[in-house]
C-alpha positions, -999 to +999 in steps of 0.1 A: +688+003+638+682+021+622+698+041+637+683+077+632+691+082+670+669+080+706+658+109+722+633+103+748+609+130+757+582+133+784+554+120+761+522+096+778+539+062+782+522+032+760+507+005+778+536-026+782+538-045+751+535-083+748+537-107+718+557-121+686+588-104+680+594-086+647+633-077+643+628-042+622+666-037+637+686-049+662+674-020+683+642-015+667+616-044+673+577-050+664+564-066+694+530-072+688+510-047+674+541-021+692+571-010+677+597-009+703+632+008+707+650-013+734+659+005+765+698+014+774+712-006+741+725+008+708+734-013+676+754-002+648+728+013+617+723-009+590+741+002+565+770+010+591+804-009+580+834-019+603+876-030+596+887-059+611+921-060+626+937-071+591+918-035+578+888-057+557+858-037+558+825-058+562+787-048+568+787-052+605+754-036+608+734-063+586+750-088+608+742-074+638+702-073+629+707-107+613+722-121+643+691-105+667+665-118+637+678-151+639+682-153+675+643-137+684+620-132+652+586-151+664+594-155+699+573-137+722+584-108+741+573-094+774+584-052+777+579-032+803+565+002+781+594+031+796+589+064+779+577+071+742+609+089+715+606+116+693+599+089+661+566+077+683+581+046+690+579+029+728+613+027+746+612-002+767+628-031+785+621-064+769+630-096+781+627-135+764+622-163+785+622-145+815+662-128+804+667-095+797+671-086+762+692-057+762+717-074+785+718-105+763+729-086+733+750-059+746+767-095+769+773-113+732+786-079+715+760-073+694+747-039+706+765-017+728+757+001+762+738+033+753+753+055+783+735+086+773+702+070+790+717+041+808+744+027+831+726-004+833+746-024+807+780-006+817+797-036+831+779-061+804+794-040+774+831-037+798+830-075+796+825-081+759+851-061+751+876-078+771+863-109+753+865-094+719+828-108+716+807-099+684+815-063+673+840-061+699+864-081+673+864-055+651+873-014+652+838-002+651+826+035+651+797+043+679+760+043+664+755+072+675+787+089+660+779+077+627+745+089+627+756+123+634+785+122+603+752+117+581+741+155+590+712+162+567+719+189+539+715+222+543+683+243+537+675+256+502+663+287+510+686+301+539+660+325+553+641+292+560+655+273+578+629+252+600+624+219+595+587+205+589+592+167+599+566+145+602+572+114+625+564+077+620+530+085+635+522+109+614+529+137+640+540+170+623+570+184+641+591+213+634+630+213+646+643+250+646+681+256+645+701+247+675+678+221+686+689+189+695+681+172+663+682+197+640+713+186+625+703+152+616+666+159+606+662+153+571+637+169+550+617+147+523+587+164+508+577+138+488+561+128+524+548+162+531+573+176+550+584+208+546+611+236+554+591+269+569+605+307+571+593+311+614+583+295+638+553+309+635+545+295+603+553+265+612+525+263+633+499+284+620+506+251+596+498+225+622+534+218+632+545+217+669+578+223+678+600+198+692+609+192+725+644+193+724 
């Protein structure tokens, strides 16, 4: 996962994907010619570590997209296309063989319930801990939490402070303060993104501004 987090926003939903799987995370999938971000789950970042109950400290994220790569790389997946995120990616629910994906991995405690867009996998994730399945053996932080304790830096120039980002489509978005993703927007203009002074600027630029 990559775990950057999910925000869905009213954008034109893709048509439903349909083909081999790619694992890119164990959120995050290739599916086809797609890349998907599966509906109502969340899985630890890759480079996310958790303690077991002796206090060890081990890469739970790389096991968790190891696990789903092992389990569906090359299989083919049929999604039902949901709403489009912020990154450009289609949110949707997958399934394999006719079972649902998200429920699968959140069941075997190798994603969690993402509660912010869905109850849907509530009772699944209620289960696995109970169990102690997959992550659930170990004291692991929420995806989401971590992402937002790696808060991008500051700006360098404090009178401008609007972030230029450009998404994995190539879609130039600014993120003005108090936005939802300000905080976590990072700013690399080796890529061509950029900070701007205003929001006009910014768009006199070619930038939109975010939705959230």
């Amino acid at each position: 996962m990559a775990m950057c987090c999910l925000i869905c926003l009213p954008l034109t939903v893709s048509a439903d994907p349909k083909g081999p799987v790619r694992v890119l995370d164990a959120d995050t999938w290739g599916v086809g010619a797609t890349q998907v971000r599966l509906f109502g789950i969340d899985a630890p970042e890759k480079d996310q570590t958790c303690k077991t109950a002796q206090g060890s400290v081990w890469s739970c994220g790389a096991w968790a997209t190891s696990q789903v790569r092992d389990r569906y790389q090359g299989r083919i997946a049929s999604c039902e296309a949901l709403d489009t995120d912020r990154y450009g990616r289609t949110v949707a629910r997958c399934t394999v063989d006719g079972r649902d994906v998200g429920r699968v991995l959140v069941t075997d405690g190798q994603a969690f319930a993402y509660r912010r867009y869905s109850m849907d996998y509530d009772l699944d994730e209620k289960g696995a801990a109970i169990r102690a399945a997959g992550l659930w053996g170990s004291e692991v932080q929420a995806p989401a939490a971590f992402r937002a304790s790696r808060t991008a830096p500051p700006a360098p120039d404090p009178a401008c402070p609007i972030k230029g980002n450009i998404s994995s489509k190539g879609k130039r978005i600014y993120h003005s303060p108090g936005q939802a993703d300000y905080d976590r927007t990072r700013i690399n203009p080796s890529k061509g993104e950029r900070w701007f002074c205003s929001a006009d600027a910014a768009r006199a630029a070619g930038w939109r501004p975010a939705r959230r």
